[in-house]
C-alpha positions as CSV (number, residue, x, y, z in Angstrom):
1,X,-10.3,9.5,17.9
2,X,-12.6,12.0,19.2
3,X,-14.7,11.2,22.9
4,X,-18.2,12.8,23.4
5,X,-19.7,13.1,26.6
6,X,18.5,12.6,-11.6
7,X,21.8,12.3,-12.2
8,X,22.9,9.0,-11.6
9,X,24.6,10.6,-8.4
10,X,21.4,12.4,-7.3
11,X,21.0,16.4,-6.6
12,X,23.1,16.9,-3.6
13,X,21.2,19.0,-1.1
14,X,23.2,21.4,1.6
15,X,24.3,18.7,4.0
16,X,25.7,16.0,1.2
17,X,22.3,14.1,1.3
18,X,21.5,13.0,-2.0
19,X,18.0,13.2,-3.2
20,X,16.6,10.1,-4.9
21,X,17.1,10.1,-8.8
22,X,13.5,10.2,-9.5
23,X,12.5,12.1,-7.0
24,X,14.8,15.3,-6.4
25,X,13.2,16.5,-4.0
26,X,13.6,13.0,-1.2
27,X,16.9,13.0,0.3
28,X,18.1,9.4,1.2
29,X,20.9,7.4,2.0
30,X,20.1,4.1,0.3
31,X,21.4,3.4,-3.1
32,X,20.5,0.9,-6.2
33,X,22.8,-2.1,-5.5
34,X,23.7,-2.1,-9.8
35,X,24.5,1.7,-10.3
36,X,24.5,2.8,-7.4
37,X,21.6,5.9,-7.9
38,X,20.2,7.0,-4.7
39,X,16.4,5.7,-4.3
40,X,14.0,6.7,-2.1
41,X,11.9,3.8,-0.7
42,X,8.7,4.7,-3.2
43,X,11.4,3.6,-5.5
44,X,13.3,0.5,-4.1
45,X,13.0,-2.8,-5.6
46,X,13.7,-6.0,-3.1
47,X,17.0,-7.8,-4.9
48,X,19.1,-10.8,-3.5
49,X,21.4,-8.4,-2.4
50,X,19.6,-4.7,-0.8
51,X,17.7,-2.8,-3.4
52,X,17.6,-1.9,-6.7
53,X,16.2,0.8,-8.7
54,X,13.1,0.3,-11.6
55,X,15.2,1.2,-14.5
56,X,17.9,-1.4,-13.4
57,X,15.0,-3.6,-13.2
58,X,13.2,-3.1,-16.2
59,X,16.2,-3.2,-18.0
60,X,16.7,-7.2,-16.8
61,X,19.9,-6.7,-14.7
62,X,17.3,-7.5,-11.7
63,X,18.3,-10.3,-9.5
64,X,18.9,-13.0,-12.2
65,X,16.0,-15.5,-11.5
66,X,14.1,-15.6,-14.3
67,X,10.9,-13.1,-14.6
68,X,9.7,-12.8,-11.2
69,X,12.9,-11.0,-10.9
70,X,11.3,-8.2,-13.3
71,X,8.9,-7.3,-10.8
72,X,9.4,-4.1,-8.8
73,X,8.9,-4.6,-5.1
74,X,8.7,-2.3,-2.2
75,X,11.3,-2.3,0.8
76,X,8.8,-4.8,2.4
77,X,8.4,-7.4,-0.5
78,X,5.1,-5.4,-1.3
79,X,4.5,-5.1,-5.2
80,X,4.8,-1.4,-6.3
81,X,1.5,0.0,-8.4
82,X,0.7,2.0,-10.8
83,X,-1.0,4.9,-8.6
84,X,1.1,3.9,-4.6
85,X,-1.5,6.0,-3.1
86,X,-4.6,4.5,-4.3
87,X,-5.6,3.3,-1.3
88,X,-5.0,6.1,1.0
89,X,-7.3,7.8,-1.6
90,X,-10.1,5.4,-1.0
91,X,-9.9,6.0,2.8
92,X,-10.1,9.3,2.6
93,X,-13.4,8.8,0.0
94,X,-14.7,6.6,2.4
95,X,-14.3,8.9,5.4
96,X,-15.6,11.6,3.8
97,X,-18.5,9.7,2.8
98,X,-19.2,8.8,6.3
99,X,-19.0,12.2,7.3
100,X,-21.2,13.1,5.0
101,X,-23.9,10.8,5.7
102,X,-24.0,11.5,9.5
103,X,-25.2,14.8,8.2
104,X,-27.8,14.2,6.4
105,X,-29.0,11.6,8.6
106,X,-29.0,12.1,12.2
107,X,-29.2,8.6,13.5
108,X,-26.6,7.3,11.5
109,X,-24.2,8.6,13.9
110,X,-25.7,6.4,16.8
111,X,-25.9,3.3,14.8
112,X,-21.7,3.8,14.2
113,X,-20.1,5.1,17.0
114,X,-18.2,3.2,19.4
115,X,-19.8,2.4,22.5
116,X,-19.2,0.1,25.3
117,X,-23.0,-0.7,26.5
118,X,-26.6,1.1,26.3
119,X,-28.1,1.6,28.7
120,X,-25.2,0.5,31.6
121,X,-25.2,-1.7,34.2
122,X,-27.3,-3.1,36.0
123,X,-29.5,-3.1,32.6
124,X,-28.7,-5.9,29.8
125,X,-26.8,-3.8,27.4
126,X,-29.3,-3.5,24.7
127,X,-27.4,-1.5,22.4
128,X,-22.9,-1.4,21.7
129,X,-20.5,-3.9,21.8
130,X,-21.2,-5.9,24.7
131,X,-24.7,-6.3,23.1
132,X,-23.4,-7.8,20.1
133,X,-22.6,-4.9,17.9
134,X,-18.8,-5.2,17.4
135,X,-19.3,-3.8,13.7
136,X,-19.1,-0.5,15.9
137,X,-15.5,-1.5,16.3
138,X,-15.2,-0.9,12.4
139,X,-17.3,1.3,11.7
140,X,-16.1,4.4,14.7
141,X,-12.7,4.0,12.7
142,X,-14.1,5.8,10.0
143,X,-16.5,8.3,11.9
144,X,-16.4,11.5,12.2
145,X,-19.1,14.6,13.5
146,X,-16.7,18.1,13.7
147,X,-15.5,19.6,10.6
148,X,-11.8,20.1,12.4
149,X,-11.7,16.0,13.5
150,X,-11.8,15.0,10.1
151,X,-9.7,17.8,8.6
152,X,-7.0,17.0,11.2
153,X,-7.4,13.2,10.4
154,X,-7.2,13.3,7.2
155,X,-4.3,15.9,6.5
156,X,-2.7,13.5,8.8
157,X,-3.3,10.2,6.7
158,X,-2.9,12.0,3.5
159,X,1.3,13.3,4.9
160,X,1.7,9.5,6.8
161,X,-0.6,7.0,4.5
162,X,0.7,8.1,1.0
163,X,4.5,7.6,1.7
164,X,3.4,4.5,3.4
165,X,1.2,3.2,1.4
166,X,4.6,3.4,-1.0
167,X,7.0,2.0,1.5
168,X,4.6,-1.1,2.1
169,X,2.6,-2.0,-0.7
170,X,-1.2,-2.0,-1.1
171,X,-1.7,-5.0,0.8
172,X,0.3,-4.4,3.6
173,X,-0.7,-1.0,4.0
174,X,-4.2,-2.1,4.7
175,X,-3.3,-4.4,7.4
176,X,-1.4,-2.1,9.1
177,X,-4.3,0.6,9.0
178,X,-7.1,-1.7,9.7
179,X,-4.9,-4.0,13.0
180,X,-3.8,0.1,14.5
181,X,-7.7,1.3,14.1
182,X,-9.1,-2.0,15.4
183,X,-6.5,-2.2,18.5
184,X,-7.2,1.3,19.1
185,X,-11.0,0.4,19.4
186,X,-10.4,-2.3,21.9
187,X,-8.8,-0.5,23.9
188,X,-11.2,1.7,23.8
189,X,-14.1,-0.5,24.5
190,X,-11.7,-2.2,27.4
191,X,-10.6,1.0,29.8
192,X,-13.3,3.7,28.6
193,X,-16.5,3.6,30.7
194,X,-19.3,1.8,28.5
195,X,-21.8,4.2,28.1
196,X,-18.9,6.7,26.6
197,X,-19.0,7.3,23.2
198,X,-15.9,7.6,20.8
199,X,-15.5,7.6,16.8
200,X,-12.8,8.9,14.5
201,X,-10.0,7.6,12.3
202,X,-7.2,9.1,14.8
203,X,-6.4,5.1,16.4
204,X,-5.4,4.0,12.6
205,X,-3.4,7.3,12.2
206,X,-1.7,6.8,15.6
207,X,-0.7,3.2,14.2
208,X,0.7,4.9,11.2
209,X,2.9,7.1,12.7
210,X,4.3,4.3,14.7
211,X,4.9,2.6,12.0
212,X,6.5,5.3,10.0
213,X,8.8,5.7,13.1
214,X,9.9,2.4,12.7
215,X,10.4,2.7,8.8
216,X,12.4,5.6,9.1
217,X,14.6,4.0,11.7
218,X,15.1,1.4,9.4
219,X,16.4,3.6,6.4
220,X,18.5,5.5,8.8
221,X,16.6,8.6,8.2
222,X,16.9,11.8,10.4
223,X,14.7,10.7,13.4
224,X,13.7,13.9,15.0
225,X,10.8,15.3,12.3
226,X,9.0,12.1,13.1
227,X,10.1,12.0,17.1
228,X,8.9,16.0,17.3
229,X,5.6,14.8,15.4
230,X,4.8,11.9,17.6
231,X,6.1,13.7,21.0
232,X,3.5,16.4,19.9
233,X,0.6,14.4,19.0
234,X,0.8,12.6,22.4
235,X,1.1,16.0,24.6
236,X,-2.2,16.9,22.9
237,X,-4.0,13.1,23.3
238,X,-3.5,13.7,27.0
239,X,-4.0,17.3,27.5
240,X,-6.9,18.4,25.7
241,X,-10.3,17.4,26.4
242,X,-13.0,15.5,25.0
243,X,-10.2,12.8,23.4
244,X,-9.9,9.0,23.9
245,X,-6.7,8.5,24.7
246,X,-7.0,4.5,24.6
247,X,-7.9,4.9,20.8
248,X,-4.6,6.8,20.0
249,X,-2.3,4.3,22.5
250,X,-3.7,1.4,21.4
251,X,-3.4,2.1,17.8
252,X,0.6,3.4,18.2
253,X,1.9,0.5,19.7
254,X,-0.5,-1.9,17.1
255,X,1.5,0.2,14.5
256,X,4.8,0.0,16.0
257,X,4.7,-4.0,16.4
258,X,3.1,-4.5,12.7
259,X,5.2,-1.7,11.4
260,X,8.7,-3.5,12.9
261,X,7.5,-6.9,11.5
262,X,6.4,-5.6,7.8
263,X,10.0,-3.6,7.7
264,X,12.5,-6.6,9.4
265,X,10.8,-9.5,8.6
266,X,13.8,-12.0,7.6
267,X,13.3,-11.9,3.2
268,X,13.1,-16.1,3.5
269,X,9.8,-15.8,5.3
270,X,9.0,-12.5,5.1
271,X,5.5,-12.8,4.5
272,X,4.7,-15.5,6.7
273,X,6.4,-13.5,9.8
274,X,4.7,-9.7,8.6
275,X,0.9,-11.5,8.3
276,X,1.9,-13.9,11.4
277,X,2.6,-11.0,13.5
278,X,-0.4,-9.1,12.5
279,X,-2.5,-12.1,13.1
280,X,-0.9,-12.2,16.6
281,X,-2.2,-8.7,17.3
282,X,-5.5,-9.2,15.9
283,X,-5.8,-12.0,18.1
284,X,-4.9,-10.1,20.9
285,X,-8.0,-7.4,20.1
286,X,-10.5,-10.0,19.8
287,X,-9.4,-11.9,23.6
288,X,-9.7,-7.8,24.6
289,X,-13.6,-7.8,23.2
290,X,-14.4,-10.6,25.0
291,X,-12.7,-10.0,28.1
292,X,-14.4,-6.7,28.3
293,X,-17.8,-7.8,26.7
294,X,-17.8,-10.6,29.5
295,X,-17.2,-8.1,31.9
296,X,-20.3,-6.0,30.6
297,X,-23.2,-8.9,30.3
């Protein structure tokens, strides 16, 4: 967020990694629980017993409970689509629209950026949150003014979103993207001064990465690619100018805590404890509005 003042063995690569059956080119160390090809986690398919791959599933040697059993699920009980990166896609569109639009009309940025209260204190706050727009706390999520903000944001949710997007399932994905951006926004609204202004996507992004951290933990994937990436990412949220650093905490550690529930949610209640959880943190963001908005009127 920007601040303005095959083989049923798989290929074997160099080290003995396998790559997944159906992709080649995605090295893993998790394997179908039926014959034993190496799946990547696009591919995995929740069974009694670890995962499966689609063909062992479509071919009815699934879990042996009748024909929900035939349906492919992701790692985290997510249903797997047709087209797993539809809705990274859409957010992209939608950005892009956005950005777009705050271009051809020049007050359309004002009316959906984040900001705290207009004018400040000791002045009612006429315009922001505290004066009743908290659509700004959605709407700065998908904001954008420089060409290299959005460029930057959206390489980076096309490389984290897509693969997620896969890992989770549609529904799950969205949650995750939309709790990171909104607790990014709160914190925001909460520590930056009110009259400051922020926007961009960077919060949800942030949230994604945490949660990809947490995903590749899980499938005891090479950490340090994801480590280096985050490690990075942080030296330049507090380094370089002009960036709300709130934003880009806020949404990593709303990623990490959604991200751990949605990948070791117990299967029994998994969906209960992944939605519960992401309720929690939700709930958390809205107590942080009104704290802060209290604090403003």
């Amino acid at each position: 967020m920007e601040q303005r003042p095959g083989s049923p063995q798989g290929p074997q690569d160099a080290q003995g990694l396998p790559g997944c059956y159906r992709h080649p080119d995605r090295e893993t160390g998790i394997r179908c629980a039926r014959c034993e090809r190496p799946i990547c986690p696009e591919c995995m398919v929740s069974a009694s017993v670890g995962f499966q791959c689609p063909d062992c599933v479509r071919g009815g040697s699934g879990t042996g409970h009748g024909p929900m059993a035939a349906r492919p699920r992701t790692i985290t009980g997510g249903t797997i689509a047709a087209d797993p990166r539809l809705v990274t896609k859409i957010l992209i569109g939608i950005n892009v629209a956005v950005f777009i639009a705050v271009h051809v009309w020049d007050r359309l940025l004002s009316d959906l950026i984040l900001i705290g209260a207009w004018p400040p204190a000791p002045y009612a706050p006429t315009q922001g949150v505290a004066g009743g727009e908290w659509y700004r706390l959605v709407t700065s999520m998908f904001t954008h003014q420089a060409v290299w903000h959005i460029a930057f944001n959206m390489l980076g949710l096309w490389w984290l979103g897509a693969p997620l997007e896969a890992a989770l399932g549609r529904a799950r994905y969205i949650t995750l993207y939309m709790v990171s951006g909104l607790a990014g926004s709160a914190l925001t609204y909460a520590l930056a001064g009110p009259s400051e202004q922020s926007l961009g996507a960077s919060g949800a992004i942030f949230g994604l990465m945490g949660a990809t951290a947490v995903l590749v933990r899980r499938l005891n994937y090479d950490m340090r690619p994801v480590v280096g990436l985050l490690a990075l990412n942080l030296l330049f949220t507090f380094t370089w100018g002009n960036i709300a650093w709130q934003a880009h905490v806020g949404g990593l550690v709303a990623g990490v805590i959604v991200g751990y529930a949605m990948v070791h949610a117990p299967r029994e209640h998994r969906s209960l404890v992944q939605y519960g959880v992401s309720a929690a943190v939700l709930a958390v963001v809205v107590v942080t509005v009104l704290v802060r908005t209290f604090q403003l009127t």
